[in-house]
Legacy VTK file of the C-alpha trace (Angstrom):
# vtk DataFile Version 3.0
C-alpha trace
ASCII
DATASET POLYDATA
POINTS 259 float
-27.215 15.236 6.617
-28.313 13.323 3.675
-26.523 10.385 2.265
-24.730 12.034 -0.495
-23.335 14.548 2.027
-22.404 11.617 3.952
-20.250 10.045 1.767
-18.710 13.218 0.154
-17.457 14.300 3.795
-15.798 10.694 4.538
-14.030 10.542 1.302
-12.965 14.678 1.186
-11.559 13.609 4.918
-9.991 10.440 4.070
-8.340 11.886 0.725
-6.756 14.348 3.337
-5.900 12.125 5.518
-3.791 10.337 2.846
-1.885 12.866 1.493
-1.510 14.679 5.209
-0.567 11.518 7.157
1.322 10.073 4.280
3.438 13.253 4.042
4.637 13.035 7.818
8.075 10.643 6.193
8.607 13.738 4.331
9.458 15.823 7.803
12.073 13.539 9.132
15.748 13.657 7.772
17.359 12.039 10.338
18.345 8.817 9.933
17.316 7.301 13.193
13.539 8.202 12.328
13.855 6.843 8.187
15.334 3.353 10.238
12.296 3.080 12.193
9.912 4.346 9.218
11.311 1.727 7.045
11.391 -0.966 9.312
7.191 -0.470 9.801
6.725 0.217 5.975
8.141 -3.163 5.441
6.108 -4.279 8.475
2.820 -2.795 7.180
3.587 -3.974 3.755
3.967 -7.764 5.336
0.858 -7.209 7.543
-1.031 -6.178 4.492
-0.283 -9.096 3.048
-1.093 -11.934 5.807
-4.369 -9.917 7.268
-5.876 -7.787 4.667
-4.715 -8.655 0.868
-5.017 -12.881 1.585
-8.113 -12.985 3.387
-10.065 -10.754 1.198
-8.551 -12.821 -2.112
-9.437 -15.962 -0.764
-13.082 -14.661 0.160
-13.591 -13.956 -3.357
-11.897 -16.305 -5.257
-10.842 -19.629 -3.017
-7.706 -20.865 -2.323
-6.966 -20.688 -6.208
-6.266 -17.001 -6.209
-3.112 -18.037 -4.461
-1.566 -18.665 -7.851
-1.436 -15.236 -8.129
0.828 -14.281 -5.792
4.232 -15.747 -7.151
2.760 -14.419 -10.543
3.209 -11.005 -9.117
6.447 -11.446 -7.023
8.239 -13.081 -10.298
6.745 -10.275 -12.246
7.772 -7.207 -10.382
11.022 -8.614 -9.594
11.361 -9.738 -13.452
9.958 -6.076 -14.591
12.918 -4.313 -11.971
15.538 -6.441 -12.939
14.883 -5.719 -16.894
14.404 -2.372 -16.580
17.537 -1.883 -14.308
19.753 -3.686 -16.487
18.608 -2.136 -19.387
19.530 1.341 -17.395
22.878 0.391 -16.366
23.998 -3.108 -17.310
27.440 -2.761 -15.490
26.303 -0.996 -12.233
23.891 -4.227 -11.462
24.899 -5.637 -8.465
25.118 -9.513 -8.092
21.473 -9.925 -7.185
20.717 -8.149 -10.950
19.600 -4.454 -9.381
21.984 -1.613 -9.785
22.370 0.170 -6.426
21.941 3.651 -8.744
18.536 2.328 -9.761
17.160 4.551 -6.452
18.199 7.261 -7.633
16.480 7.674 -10.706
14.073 10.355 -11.886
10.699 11.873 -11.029
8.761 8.770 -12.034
7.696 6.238 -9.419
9.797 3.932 -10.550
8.690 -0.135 -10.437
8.576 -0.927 -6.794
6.831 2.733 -6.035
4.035 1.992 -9.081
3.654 -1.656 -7.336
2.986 -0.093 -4.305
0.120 2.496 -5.290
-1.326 -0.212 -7.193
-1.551 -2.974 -4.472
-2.778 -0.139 -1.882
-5.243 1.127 -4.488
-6.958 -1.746 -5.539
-7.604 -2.612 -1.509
-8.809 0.627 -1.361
-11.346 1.250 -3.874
-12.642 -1.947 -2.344
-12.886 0.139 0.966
-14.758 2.941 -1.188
-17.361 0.424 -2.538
-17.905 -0.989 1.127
-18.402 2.968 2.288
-21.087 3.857 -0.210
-22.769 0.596 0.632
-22.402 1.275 4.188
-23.594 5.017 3.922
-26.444 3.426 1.795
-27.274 1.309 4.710
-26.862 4.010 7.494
-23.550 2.562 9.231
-21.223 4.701 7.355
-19.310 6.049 10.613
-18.144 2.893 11.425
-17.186 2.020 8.058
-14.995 5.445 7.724
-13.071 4.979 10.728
-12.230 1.122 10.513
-10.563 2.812 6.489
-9.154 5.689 8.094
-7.356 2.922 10.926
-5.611 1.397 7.972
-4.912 4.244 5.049
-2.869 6.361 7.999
-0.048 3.580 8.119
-0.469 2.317 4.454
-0.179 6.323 3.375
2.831 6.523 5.450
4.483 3.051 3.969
4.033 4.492 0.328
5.968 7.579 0.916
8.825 6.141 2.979
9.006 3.396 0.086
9.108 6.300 -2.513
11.616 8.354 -0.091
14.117 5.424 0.057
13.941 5.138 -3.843
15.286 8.779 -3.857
11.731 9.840 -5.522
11.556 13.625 -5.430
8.613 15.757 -2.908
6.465 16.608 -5.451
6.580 12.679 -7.041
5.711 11.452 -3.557
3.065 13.979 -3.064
1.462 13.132 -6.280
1.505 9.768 -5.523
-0.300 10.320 -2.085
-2.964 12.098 -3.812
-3.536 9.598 -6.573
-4.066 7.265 -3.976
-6.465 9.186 -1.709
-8.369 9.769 -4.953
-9.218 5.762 -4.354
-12.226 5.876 -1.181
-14.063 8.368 -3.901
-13.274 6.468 -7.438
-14.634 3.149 -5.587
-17.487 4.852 -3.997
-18.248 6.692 -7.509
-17.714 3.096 -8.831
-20.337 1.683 -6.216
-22.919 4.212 -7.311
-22.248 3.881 -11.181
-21.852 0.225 -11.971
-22.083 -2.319 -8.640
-25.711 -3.702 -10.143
-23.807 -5.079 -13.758
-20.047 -5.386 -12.663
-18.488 -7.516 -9.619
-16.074 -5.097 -8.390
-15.645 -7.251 -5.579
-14.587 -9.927 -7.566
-12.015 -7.728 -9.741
-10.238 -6.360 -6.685
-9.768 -9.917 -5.081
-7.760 -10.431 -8.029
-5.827 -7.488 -8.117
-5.683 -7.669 -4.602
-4.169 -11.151 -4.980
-1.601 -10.675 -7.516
-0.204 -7.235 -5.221
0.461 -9.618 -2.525
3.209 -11.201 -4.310
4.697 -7.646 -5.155
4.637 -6.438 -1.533
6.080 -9.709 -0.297
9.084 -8.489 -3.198
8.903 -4.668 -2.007
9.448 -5.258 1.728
12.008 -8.254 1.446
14.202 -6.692 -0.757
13.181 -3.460 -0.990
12.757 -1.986 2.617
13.777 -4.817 5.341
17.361 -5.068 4.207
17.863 -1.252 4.761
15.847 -1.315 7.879
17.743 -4.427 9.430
21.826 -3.755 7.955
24.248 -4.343 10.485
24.643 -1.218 13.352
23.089 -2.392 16.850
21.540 0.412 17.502
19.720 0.716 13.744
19.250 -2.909 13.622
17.223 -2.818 16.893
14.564 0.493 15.759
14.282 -1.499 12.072
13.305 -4.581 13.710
10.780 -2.950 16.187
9.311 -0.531 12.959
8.746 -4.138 11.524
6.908 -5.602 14.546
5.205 -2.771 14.635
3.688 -2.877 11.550
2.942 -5.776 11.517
1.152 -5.773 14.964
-0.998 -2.594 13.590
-1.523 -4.180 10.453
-2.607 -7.386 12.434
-5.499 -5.018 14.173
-6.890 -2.737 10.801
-7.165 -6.292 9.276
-10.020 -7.251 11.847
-11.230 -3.881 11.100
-10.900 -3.560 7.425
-12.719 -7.538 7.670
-15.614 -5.969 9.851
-15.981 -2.755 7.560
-16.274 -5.130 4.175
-18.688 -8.057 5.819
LINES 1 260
259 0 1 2 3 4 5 6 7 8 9 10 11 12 13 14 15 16 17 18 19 20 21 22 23 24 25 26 27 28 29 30 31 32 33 34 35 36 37 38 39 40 41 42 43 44 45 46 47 48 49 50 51 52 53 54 55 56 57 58 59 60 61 62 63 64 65 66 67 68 69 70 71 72 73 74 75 76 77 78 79 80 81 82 83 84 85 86 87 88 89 90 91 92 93 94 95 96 97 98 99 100 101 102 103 104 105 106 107 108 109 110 111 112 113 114 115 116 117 118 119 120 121 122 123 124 125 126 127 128 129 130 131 132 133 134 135 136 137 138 139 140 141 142 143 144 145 146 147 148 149 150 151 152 153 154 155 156 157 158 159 160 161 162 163 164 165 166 167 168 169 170 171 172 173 174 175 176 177 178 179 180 181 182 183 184 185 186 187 188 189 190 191 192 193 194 195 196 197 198 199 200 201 202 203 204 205 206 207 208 209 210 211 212 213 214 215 216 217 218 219 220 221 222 223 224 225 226 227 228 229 230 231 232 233 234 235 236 237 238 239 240 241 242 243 244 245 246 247 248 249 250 251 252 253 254 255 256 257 258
């Protein structure tokens, strides 16, 4: 097959594989499988963080991208706690977010849009490093180190969308947008790489998301995942290791796959 094919086939298949792996959350009711789903969202999210989003931040950028990351904790945690007061000043809790804010309408919502943005901009990194890699006739091994790591990140959108009370077709949307990524950085590869350092760009998005998903899975996920109940507390805290342990892995991959 020819190099265009090449590439088309990884990204149709990986665009697939994000909105058909990210959809499995969407199959489980009970709450014995959301306790262990949340618990490795909040695990992936962390993982994300310490072997993927870091690493590839300070690669571009030096230690000084670091200052990003309590930019974008502050911020999405200022944004929430606007926007949720603004909703319902008297249902805020004590910590300044109303517990009815997950419940709200068909939008993402803050966390949710925090989410697909921090998972996108690592992945239209992955679809610059595929074209290049396609380009350079090692584009196998390049599509399954992505596919190792947009399986679990897929799966930790949804559940984060499904705990927020987002509706199906929200979630499903949002799983397509960001399967849409591979091909919008490979397009992005083949359409501007020679004049604009997308590399550089996405180490600073990349940077600033960390400090949202360190937000997303302290507050957001791990409390649910971890509230008192033996039993619960025990499949939240092994999701968490879990993701983190996978996470851990994909990193080395995802690290391979870019250099």
């Amino acid at each position: 097959m020819s190099p265009s094919w090449d590439l088309a086939t990884y990204s149709l298949v990986l665009g697939l594989a994000a909105v058909a792996g990210g959809a499995l959350p969407l199959l489980t009711s009970r709450q014995r499988g959301m306790s262990i789903l949340t618990g490795l969202s909040g695990g992936v999210m962390l993982g994300t963080v310490a072997f993927i989003l870091l690493p590839e931040a300070v690669e571009q950028l030096g230690y000084r991208g670091l200052a990003l990351v309590p930019v974008g904790l502050v911020g999405i945690w200022g944004l929430e706690a606007y926007l949720h007061r603004r909703a319902d000043p008297v249902a805020a809790s004590p910590g300044g977010v109303p517990r009815e804010a997950h419940a709200a309408g068909p939008g993402l919502g803050v966390s949710g849009a925090g989410a697909l943005f921090g998972f996108s901009a690592h992945t239209i990194l992955d679809g610059v490093s595929l074209a290049g890699a396609v380009e350079a006739g090692v584009g196998g091994s390049v599509f399954l180190a992505i596919l190792a790591h947009k399986l679990p990140t897929s799966i930790s959108l949804c559940t984060l969308l499904i705990s927020e009370s987002r509706p199906q077709r929200t979630v499903l949307l949002a799983l397509a947008a960001y399967g849409l990524m591979v091909p919008l950085g490979a397009l992005l590869y083949l359409g501007i790489s020679a004049t604009v350092p997308i590399e550089r760009l996405a180490a600073w998005a990349m940077a600033l998301s960390a400090g949202t998903f360190l937000y997303i899975s302290l507050v957001e996920l791990l409390p649910g995942a971890l509230r008192p109940g033996a039993p619960r507390r025990v499949r939240g805290a092994l999701g968490l290791l879990g993701g983190v342990l996978l996470m851990a892995v994909v990193g080395g991959l995802s690290h391979g796959a870019h250099g």
